[in-house]
VEXVO-650294 format. One record per residue: residue number from 1; x, y negated, z negated of N, C-alpha, C in turn. Coordinates in steps of 0.05 Angstrom, whole numbers, plus 32768, in hexadecimal, padded with zeros to 4 digits. Atoms other than C-alpha are relative to their C-alpha. Example, Ala and Ser with C-alpha at 12.3 -4.5 7.8 and 13.67 -1.06 7.14 Angstrom:
// VEXVO-650294
(1,(8012,8018,8000),(80F6,805A,7F64),(8012,7FE8,8000)) (2,(7FF0,8018,8001),(8111,8015,7F71),(7FF1,7FEA,7FF2)) 
END
This chain:
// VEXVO-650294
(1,(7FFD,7FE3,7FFF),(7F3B,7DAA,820B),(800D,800A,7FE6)) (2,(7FF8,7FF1,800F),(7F46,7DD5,81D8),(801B,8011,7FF5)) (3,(7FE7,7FF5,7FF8),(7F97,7DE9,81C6),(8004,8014,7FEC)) (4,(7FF3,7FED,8011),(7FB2,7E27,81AD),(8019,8001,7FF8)) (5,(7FDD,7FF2,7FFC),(7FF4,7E32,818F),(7FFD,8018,7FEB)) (6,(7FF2,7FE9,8016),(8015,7E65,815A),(800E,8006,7FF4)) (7,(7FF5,8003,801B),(802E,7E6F,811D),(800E,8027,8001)) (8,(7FED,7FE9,8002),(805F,7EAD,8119),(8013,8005,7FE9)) (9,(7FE5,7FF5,8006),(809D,7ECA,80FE),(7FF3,801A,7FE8)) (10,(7FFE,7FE8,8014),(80A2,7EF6,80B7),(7FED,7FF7,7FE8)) (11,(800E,7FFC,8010),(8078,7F05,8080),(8005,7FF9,7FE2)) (12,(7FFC,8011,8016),(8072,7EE2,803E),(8017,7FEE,7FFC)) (13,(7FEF,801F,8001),(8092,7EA6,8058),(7FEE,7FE5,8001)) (14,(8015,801A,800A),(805C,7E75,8044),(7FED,8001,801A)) (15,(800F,8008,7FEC),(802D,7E89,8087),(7FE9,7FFA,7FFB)) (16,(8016,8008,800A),(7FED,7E82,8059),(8003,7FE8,7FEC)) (17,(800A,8021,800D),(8004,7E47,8030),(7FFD,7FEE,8019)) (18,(8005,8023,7FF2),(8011,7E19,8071),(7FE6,8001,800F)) (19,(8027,800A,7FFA),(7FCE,7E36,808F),(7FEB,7FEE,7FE9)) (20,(800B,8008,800D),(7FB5,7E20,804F),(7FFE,7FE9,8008)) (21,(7FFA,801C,7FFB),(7FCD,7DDD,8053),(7FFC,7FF5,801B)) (22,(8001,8006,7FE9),(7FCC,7DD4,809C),(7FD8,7FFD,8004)) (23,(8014,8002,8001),(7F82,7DE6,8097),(7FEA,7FE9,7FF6)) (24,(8017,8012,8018),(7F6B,7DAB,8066),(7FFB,7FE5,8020)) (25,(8000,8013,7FEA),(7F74,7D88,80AF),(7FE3,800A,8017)) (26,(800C,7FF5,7FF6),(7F2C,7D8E,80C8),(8001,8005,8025)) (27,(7FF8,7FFB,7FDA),(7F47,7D85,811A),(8012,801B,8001)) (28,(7FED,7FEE,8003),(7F77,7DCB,80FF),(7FF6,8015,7FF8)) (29,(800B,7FE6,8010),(7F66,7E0E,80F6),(801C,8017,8005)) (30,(7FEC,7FF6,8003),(7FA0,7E3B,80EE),(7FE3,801F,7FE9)) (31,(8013,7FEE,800D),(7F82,7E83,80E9),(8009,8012,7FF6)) (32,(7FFB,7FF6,800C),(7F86,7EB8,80C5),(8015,8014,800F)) (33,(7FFC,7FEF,7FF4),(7FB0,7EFD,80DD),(7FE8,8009,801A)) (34,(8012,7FFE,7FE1),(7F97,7EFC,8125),(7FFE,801C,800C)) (35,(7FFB,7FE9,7FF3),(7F7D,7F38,8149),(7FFE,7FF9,8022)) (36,(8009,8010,7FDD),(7F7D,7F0D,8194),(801A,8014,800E)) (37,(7FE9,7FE6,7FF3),(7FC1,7F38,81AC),(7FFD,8017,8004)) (38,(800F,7FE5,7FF9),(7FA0,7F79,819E),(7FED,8000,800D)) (39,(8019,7FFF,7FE9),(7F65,7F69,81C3),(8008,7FF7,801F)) (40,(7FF7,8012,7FD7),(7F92,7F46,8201),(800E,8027,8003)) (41,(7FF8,7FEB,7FFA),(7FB5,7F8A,8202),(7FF6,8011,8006)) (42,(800C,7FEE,7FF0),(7F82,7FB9,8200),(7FF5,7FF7,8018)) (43,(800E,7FFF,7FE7),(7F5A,7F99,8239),(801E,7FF8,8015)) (44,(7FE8,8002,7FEB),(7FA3,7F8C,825D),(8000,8020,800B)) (45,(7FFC,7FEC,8003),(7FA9,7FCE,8257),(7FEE,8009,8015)) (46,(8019,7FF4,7FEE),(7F72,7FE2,8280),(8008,7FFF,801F)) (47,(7FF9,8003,7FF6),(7F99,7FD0,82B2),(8008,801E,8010)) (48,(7FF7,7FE3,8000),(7FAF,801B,82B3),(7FED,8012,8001)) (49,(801C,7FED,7FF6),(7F6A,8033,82C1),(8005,8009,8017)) (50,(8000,7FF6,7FD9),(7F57,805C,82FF),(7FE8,7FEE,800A)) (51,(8012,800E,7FF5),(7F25,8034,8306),(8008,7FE3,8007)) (52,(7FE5,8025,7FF2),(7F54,7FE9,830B),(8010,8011,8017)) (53,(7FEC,7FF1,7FF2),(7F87,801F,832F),(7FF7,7FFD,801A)) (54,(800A,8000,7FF5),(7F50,802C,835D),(7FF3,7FEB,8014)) (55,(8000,8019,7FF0),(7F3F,7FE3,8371),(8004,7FE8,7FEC)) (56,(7FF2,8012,8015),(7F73,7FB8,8352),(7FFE,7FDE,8009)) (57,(800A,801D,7FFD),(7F4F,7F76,8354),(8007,7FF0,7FEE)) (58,(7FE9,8005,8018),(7F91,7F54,832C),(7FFD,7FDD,8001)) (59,(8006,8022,800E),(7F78,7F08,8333),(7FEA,7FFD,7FF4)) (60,(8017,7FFD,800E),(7F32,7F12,831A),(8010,800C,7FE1)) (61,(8002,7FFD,8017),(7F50,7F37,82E6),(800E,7FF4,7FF1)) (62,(7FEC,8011,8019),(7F8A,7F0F,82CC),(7FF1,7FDF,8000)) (63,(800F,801B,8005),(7F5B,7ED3,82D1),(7FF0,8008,7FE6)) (64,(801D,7FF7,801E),(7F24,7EFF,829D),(801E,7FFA,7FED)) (65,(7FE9,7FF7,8019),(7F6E,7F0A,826E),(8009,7FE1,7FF7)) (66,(8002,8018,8002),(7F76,7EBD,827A),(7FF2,7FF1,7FED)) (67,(8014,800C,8011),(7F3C,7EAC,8256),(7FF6,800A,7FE6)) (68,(8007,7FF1,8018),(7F35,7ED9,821F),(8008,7FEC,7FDE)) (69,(8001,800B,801A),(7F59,7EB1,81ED),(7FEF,7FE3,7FFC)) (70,(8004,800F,7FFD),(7F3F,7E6F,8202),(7FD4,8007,7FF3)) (71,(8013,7FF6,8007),(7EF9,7E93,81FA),(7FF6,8008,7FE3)) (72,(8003,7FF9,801B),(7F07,7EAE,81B9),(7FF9,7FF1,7FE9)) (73,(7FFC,800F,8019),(7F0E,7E6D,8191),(7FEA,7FEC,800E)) (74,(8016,800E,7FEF),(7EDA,7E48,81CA),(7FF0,7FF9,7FDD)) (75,(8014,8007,8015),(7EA8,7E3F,818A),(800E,7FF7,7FDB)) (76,(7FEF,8012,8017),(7EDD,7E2A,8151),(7FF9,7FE5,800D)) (77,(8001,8023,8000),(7ED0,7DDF,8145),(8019,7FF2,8002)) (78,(7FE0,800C,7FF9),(7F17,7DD5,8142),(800E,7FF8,8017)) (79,(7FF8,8005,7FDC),(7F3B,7DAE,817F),(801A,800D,7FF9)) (80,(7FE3,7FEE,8001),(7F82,7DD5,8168),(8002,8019,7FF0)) (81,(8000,7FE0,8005),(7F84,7E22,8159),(8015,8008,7FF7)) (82,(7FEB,7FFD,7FFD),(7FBD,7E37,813E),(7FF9,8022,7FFA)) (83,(8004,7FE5,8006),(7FBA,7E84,8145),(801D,8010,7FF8)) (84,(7FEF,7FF9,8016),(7FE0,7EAC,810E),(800D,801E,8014)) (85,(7FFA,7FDB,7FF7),(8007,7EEC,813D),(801A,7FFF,8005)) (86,(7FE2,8000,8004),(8046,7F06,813C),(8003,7FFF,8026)) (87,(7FF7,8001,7FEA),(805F,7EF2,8180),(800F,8012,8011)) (88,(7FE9,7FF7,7FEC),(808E,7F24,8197),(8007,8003,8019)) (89,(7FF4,8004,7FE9),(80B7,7F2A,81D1),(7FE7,7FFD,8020)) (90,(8019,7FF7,7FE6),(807A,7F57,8202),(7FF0,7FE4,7FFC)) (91,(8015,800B,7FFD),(8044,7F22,81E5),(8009,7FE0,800A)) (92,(7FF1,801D,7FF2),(8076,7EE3,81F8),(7FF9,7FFE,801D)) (93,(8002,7FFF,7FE5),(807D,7F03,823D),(7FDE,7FF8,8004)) (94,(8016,8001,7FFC),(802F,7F08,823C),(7FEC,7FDF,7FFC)) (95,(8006,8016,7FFF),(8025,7EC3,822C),(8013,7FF3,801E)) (96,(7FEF,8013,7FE1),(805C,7EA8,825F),(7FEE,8006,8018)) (97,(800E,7FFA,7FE3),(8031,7ECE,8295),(7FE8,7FF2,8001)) (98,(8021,8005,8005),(7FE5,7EBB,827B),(7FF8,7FE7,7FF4)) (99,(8010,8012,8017),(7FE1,7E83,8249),(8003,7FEC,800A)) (100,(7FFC,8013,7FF8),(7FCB,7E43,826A),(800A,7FE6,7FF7)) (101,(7FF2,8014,800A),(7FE6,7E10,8239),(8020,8002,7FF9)) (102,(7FE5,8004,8007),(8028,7DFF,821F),(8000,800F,7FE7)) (103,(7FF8,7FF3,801C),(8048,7E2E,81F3),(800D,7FF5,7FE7)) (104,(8006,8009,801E),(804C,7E1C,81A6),(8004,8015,7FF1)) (105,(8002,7FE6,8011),(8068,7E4C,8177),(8008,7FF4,7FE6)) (106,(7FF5,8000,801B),(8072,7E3D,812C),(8008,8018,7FE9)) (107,(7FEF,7FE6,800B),(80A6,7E6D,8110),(8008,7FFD,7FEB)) (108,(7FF2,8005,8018),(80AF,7E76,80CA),(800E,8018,7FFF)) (109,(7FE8,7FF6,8007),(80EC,7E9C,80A7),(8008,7FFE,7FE8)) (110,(7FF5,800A,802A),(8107,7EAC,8061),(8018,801A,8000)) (111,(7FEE,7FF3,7FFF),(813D,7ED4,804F),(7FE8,8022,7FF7)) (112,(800C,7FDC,8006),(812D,7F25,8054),(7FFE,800F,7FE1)) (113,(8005,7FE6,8014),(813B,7F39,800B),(7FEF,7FE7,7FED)) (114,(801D,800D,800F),(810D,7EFD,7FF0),(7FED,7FFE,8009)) (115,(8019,7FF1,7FF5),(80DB,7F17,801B),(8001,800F,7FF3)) (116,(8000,7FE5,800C),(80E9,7F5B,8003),(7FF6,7FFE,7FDD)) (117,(7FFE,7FFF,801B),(80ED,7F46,7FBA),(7FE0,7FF5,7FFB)) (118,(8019,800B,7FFD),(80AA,7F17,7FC6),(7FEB,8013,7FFF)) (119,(801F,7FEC,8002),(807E,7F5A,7FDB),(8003,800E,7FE5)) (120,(8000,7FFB,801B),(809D,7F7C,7F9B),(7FF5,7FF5,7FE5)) (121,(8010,8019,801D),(808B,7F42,7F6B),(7FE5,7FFF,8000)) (122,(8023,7FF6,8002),(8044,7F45,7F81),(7FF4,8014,7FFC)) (123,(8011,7FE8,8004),(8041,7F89,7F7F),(8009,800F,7FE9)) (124,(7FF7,7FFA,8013),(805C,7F8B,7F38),(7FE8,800C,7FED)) (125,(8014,7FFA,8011),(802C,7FAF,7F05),(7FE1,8003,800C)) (126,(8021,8005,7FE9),(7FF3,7FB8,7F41),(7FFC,801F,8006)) (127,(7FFF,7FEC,7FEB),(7FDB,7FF3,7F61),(8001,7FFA,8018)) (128,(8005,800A,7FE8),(7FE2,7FE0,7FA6),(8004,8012,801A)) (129,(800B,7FF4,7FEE),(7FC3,8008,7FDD),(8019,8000,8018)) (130,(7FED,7FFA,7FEA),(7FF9,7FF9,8014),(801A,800B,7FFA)) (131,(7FEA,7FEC,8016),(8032,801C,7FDB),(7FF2,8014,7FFE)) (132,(8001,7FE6,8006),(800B,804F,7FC5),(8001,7FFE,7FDE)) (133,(8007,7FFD,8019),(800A,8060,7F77),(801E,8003,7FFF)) (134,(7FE2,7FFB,800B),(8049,8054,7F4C),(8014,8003,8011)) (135,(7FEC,7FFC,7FF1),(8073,8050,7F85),(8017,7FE6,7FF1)) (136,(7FF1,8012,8013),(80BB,802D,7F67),(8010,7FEB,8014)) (137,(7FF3,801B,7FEB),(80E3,7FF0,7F8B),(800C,800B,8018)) (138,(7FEC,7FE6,7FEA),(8111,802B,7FB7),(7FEF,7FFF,8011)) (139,(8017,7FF4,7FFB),(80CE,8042,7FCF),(7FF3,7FF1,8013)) (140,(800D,8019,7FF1),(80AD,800B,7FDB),(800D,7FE6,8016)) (141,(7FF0,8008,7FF5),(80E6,7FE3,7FFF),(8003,8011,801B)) (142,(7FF5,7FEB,7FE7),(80EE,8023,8030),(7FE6,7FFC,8011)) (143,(8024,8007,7FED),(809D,8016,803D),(8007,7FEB,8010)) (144,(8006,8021,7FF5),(80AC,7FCF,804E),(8014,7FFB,801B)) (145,(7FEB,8009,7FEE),(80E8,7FDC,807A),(7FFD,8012,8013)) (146,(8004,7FE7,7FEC),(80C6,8016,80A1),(7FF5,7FF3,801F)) (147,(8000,8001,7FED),(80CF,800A,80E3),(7FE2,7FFD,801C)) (148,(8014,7FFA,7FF4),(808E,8026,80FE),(7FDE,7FFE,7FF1)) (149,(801B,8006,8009),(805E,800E,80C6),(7FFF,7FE0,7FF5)) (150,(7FFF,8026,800C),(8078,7FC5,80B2),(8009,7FF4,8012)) (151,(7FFD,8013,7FED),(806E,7F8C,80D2),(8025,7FE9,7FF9)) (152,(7FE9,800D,8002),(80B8,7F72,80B4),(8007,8009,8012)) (153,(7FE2,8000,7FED),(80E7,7F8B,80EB),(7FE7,7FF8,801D)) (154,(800B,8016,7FE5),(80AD,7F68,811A),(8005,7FE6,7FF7)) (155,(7FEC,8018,8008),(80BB,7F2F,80FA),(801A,7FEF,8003)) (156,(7FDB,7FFD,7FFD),(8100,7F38,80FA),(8008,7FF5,8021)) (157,(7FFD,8001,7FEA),(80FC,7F46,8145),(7FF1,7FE7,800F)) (158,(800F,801B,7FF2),(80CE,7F07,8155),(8014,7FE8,8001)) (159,(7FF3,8016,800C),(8100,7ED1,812D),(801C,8005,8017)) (160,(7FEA,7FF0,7FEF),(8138,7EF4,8155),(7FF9,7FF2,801E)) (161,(800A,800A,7FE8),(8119,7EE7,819B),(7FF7,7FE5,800B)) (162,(8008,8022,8003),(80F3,7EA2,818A),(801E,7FF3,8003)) (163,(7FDD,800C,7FFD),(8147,7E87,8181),(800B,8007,800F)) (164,(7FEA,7FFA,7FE8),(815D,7EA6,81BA),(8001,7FD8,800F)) (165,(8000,8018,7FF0),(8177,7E62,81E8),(7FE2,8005,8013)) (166,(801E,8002,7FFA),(813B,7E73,8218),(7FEA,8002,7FF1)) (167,(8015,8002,8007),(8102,7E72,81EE),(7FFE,7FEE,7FE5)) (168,(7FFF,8018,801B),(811B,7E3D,81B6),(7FEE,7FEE,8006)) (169,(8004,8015,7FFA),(80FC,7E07,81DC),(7FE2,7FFF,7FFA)) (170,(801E,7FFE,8003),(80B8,7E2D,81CF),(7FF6,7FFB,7FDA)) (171,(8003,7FF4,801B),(80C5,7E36,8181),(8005,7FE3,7FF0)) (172,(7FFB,8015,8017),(80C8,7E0A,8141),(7FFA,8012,7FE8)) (173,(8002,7FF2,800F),(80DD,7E2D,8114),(8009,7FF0,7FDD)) (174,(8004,8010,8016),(80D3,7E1C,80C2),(800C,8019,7FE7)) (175,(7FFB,7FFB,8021),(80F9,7E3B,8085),(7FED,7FFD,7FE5)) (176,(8008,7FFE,801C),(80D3,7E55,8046),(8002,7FE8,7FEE)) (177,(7FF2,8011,8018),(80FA,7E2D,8018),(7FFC,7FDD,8009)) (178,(8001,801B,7FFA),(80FC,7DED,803F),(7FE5,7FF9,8004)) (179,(801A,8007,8008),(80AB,7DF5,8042),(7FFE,7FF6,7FEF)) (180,(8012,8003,8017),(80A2,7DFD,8000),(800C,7FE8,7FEA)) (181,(7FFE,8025,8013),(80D2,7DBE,7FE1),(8001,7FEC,8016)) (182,(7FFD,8013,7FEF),(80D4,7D94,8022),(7FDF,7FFA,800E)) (183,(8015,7FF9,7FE9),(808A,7D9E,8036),(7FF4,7FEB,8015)) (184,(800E,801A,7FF8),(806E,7D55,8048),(8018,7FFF,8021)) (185,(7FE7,800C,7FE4),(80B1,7D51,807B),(7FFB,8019,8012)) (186,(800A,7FE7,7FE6),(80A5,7DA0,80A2),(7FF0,7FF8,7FFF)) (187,(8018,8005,7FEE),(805C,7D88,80A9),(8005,7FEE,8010)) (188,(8009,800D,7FEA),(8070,7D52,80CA),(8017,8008,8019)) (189,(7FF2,7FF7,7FE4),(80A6,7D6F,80FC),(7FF4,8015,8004)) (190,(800F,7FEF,7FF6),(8073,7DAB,8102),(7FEC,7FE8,8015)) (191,(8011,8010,7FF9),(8039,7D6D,8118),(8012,8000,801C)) (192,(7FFB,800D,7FF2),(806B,7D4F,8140),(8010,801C,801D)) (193,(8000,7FE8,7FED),(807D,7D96,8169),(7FEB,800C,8010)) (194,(801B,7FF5,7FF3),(803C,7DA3,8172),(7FF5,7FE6,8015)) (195,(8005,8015,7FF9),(8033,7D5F,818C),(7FE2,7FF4,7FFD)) (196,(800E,8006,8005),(7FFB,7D4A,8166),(7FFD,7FF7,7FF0)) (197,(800D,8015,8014),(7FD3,7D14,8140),(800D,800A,7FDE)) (198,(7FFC,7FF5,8022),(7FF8,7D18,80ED),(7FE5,7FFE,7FF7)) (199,(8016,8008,8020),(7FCE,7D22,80B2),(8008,7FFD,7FEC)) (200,(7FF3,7FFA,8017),(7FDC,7D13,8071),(7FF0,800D,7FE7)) (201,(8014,7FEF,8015),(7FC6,7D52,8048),(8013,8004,7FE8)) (202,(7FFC,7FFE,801A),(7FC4,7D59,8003),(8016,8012,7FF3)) (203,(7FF3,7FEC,800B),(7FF9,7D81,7FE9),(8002,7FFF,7FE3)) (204,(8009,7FF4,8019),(7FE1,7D80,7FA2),(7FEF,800F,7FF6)) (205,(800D,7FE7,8008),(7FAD,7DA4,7FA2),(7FF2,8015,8021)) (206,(8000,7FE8,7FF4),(7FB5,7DE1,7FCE),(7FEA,800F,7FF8)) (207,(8013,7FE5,800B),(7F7B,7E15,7FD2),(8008,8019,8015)) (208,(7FFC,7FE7,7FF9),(7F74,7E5B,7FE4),(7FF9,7FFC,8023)) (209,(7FF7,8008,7FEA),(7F7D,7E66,8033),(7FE1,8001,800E)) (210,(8019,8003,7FFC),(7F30,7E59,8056),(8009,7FF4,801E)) (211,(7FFD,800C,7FD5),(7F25,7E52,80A8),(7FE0,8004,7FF9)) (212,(8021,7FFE,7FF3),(7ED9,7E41,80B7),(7FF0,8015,7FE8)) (213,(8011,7FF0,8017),(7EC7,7E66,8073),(8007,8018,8002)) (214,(7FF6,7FDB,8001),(7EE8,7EA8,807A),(801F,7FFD,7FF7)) (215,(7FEC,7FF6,800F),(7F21,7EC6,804E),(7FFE,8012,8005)) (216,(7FF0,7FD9,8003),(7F52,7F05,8049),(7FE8,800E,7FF1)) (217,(8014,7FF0,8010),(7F28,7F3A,802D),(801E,801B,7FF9)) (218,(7FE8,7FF6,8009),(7F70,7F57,800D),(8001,801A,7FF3)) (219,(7FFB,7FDE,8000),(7F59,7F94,7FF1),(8005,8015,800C)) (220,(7FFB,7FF1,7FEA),(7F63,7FB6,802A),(8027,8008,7FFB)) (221,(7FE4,7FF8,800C),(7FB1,7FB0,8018),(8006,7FFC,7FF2)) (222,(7FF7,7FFE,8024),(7FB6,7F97,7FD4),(7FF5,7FE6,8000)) (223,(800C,8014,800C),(7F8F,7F5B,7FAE),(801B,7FF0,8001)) (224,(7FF5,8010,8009),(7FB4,7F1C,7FB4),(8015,7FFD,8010)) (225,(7FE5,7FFE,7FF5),(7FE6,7F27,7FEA),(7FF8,7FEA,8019)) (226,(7FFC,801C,7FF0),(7FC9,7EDD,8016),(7FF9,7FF4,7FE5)) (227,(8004,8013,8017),(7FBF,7EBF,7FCE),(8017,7FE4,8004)) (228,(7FF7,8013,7FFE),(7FDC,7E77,7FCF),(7FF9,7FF9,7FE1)) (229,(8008,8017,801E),(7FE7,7E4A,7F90),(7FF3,7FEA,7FFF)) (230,(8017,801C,8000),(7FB4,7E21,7F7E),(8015,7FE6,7FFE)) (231,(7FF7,8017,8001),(7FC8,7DD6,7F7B),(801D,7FF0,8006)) (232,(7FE3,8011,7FED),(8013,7DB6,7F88),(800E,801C,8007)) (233,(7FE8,7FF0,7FF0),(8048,7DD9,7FB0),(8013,8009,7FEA)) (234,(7FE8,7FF1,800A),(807C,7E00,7F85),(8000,801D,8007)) (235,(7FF7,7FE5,7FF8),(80A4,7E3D,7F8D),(8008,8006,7FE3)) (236,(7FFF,7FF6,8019),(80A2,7E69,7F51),(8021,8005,7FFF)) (237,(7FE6,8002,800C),(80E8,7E73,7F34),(8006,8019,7FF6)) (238,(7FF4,7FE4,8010),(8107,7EBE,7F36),(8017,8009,800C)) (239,(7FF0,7FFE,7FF4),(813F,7EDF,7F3F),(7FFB,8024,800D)) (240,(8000,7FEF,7FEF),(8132,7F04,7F7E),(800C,801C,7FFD)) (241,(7FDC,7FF6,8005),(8172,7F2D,7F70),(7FF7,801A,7FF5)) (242,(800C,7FF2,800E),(8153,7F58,7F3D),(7FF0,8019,8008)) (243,(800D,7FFE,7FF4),(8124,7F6F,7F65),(8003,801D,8014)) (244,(7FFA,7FEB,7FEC),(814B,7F93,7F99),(8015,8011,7FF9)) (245,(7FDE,7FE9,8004),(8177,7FD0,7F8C),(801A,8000,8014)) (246,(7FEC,7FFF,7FE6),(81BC,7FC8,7FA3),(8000,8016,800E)) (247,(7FFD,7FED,7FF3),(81B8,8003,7FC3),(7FEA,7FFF,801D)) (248,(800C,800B,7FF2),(817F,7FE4,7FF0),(800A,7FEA,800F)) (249,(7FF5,801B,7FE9),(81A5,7FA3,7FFD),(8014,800C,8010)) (250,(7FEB,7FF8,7FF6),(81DF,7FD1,8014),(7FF3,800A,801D)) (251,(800B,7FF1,7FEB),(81AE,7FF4,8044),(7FF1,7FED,801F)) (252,(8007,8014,7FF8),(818F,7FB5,805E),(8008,7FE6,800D)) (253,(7FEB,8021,7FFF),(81C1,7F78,805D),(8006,8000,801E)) (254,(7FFF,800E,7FE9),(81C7,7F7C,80A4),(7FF0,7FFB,8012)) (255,(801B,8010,7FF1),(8182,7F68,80B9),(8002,7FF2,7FF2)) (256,(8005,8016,800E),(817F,7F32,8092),(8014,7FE9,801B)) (257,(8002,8016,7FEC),(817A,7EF4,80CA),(8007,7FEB,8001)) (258,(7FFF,8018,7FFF),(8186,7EB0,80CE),(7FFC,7FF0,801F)) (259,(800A,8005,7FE4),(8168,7E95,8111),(8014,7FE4,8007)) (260,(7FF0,8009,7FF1),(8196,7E7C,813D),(7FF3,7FE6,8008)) (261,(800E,8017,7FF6),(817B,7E32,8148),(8010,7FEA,8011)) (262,(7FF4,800E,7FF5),(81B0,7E16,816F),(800C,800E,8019)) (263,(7FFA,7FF1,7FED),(81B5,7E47,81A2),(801A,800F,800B)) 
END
């Protein structure tokens, strides 16, 4: 049978290099930004019809909600799925109720202002569609930390919850930094969490991130923002610091996380 797990936490913490890498494993497909949560919701949702209201036939239907994801990936060749969604709290509950296998979460994490500094650096000398024109670091930092249009403070709130003592037992969670110079050792206590067969993939030459022949199509929010480095593992060399106006770290510094892994 076919197993699902999931890859979570915060944003530009290496979630398209280890799909990359994870992917060169043809039994592994680790997918792109999943839309399987929005589609369990809206048809959950329906729940709130007058017409379910009207004749609320609630084991037929949480049996159809049962099968939706298992359905979804039915025709991937892959025997392990790893689907890319931010987990939060509601979609935890919604697995604890529905999802017939064992839960599997792989939670990555990096510090908040080398995230912050990371979307800046890419979006150095760019026009980029999810900024806007000439918008300046202030600006653009206030985009990133907006509440109701960035997925950082879901992030935030996922890594948060995954470390609570109840739900550690579901999580494995992996540090940026300890990816990107330790990688050969997180793949294998990721393998061995997931409880499945190692591989030993190439980590010299890395390519761009590919599931079943489909890629980001990144113009939509700016060219280059799931780009991976071609060939060995390194982490470019800057100082973050620069980056962010103190007047931003002052505003900030107390979201900035460190997941509680010892409960």
């Amino acid at each position: 049978m076919k197993q699902i797990f999931f890859l979570s936490g915060l944003a530009r913490s290496g979630n398209t290099l280890l799909g990359s890498i994870l992917n060169q494993n043809k039994n592994i497909a680790v997918t792109g930004n999943s839309v399987i949560f929005d589609v369990l919701k809206s048809v959950s949702d329906f729940k709130q019809h007058q017409t379910f209201l009207n004749f609320p036939d609630h084991d037929s239907f949480n049996n159809m909600i049962s099968k939706i994801m298992p359905n979804y990936y039915e025709k991937w060749p892959q025997q392990y799925i790893i689907d890319r969604s931010q987990i939060s709290e509601d979609r935890l509950l919604f697995l604890k109720r529905y999802y017939k296998q064992k839960i599997k979460i792989i939670v990555l994490w990096r510090d908040l202002f080398e995230i912050l500094a990371s979307f800046l650096k890419w979006s150095e000398n760019r026009n980029i569609p999810m900024f806007g024109f000439n918008a300046s670091n202030e600006e653009k930092i206030e985009m990133l930390m907006n509440k109701d249009t960035s997925n950082i403070f879901t992030g935030l709130n996922v890594i948060k919850n995954l470390s609570r003592l109840e739900n550690m037992h579901l999580s494995h969670f992996v540090n940026y930094n300890d990816l990107i110079h330790n990688t050969e050792k997180e793949l294998i206590k990721i393998y061995q969490f997931l409880e499945i067969p190692y591989f030993n993939h190439d980590l010299n030459n890395i390519e761009d991130f590919n599931v079943n022949g489909k890629t980001y199509k990144d113009e939509i929010y700016g060219k280059g923002l799931h780009s991976v480095r071609k060939g060995k593992i390194k982490k470019i060399k800057y100082d973050y610091k620069k980056y962010i106006p103190n007047s931003m770290y002052e505003k900030y510094k107390h979201l900035n996380y460190t997941p509680n892994l010892y409960g």
